[in-house]
C-alpha positions in Angstrom: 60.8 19.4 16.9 56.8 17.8 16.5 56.6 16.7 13.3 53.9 18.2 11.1 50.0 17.2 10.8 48.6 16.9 7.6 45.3 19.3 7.6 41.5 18.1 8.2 41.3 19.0 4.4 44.1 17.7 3.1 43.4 14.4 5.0 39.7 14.3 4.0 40.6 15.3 0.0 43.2 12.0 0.4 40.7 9.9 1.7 38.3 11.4 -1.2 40.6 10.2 -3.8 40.9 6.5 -2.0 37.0 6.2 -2.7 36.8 7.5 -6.0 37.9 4.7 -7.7 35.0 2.3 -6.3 32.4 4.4 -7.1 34.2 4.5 -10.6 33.4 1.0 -10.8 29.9 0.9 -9.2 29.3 3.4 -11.6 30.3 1.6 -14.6 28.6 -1.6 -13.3 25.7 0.2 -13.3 26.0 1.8 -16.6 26.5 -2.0 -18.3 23.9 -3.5 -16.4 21.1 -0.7 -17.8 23.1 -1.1 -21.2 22.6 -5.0 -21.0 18.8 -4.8 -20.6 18.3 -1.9 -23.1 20.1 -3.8 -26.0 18.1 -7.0 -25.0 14.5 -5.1 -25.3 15.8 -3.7 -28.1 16.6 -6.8 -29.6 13.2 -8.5 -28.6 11.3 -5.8 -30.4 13.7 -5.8 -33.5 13.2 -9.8 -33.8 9.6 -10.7 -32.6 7.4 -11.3 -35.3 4.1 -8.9 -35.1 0.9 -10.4 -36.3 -1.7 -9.3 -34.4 -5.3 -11.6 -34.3 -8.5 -11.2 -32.5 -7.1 -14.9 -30.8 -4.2 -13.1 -29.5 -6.0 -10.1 -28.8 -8.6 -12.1 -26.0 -8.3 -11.8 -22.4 -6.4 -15.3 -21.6 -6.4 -16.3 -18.1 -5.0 -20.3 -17.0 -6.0 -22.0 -20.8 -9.9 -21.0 -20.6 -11.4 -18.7 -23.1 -13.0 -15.8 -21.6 -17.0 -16.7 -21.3 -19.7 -14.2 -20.0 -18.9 -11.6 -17.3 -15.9 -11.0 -15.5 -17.6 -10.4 -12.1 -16.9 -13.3 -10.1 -17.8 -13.3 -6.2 -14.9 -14.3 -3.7 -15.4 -15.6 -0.1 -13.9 -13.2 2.2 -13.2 -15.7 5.1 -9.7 -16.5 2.5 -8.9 -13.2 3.3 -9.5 -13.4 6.7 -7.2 -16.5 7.2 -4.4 -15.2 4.8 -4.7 -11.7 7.6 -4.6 -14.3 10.1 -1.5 -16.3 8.9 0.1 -12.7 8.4 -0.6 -12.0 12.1 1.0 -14.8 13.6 4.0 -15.0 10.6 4.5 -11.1 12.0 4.6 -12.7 15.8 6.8 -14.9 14.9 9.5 -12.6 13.3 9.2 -10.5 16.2 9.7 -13.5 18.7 13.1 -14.2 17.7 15.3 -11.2 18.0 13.1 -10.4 21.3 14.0 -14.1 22.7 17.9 -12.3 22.0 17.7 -9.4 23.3 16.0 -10.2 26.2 18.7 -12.9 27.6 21.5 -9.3 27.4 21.7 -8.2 30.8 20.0 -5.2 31.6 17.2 -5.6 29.3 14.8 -8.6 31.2 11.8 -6.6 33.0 11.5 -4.1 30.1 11.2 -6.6 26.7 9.3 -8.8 29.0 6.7 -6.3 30.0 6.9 -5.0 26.2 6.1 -8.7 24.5 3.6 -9.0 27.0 1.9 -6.5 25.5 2.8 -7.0 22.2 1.4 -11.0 23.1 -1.7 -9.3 24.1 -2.3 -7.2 21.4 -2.4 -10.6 19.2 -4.8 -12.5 21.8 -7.3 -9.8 21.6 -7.0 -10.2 17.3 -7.9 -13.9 17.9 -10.5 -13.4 20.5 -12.4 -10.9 18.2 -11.5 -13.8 15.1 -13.1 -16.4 17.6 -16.3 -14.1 18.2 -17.1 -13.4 15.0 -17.2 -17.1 13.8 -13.8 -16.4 11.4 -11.9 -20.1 12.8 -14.9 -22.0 12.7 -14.4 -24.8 9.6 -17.8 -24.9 7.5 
C-alpha cells in the first residue's frame, strides 16, 4: 500500500511557516534601525542650541565669505575629459566579464564580433574627441 502525499497546499502552507520567522526578524531589524535614527534626530533637535545670526545665516562655501555674484564661468573641456574618463572606465568594466565569457566554448565568433563593435563604437567617440581639438593640452 503507497504511502500518502502530503498536498501542493499543505506542502506550500509548511514551507510558508519555515519562512515566517526570518521575515519576523528582517522585519524587526528594520523597525529598530528606523527607530535608532528617529530617536537620534530627535535627540539632535532636543539638544542643539538655536541661535540664529546673520554670520550663520551667510552662504559659506570652503572658509571664503561670499563676495559679489555667484555666476562664475567653468571651462567645459573638464567636462569633456571627466565624459571621456567615463567612456573608457565604462570599456573597461565591460572588457572583463567579455574576456570570460568569451574563453566558454560556444560563445567565441559571436562576443568577438559583438566587442568589435562595441570597440568601435568607442574609436569613433575618440576620433570625433580628436577632431574637435578636445585631447589637445593648452
Amino acid at each position: 500500500m503507497p504511502e500518502p502525499t502530503v498536498g501542493a497546499a499543505t506542502a506550500a502552507s509548511v514551507a510558508a511557516a519555515d519562512y515566517f520567522p526570518s521575515y519576523s526578524v528582517v522585519g524587526l531589524l528594520a523597525v529598530v534601525g528606523v527607530l535608532f535614527v528617529a530617536v537620534a534626530f530627535g535627540a539632535g533637535r532636543l539638544l542643539r542650541p538655536v541661535v540664529p545670526t546673520p554670520e550663520k545665516l551667510l552662504t559659506y562655501e570652503c572658509g571664503v565669505d561670499p563676495v559679489g555674484e555667484g555666476w562664475a564661468h567653468t571651462q567645459v573641456r573638464y567636462y569633456v575629459y571627466a565624459f571621456l574618463y567615463v567612456i573608457f572606465a565604462v570599456d573597461s568594466i565591460f572588457l572583463f566579464p567579455w574576456a570570460t565569457v568569451f574563453a566558454a566554448p560556444g560563445y567565441g565568433a559571436a562576443t568577438l564580433v559583438e566587442m568589435f563593435i562595441f570597440l568601435g563604437f568607442l574609436a569613433v567617440g575618440l576620433l570625433y574627441a580628436y577632431k574637435k581639438g578636445v585631447l589637445a593640452w593648452t
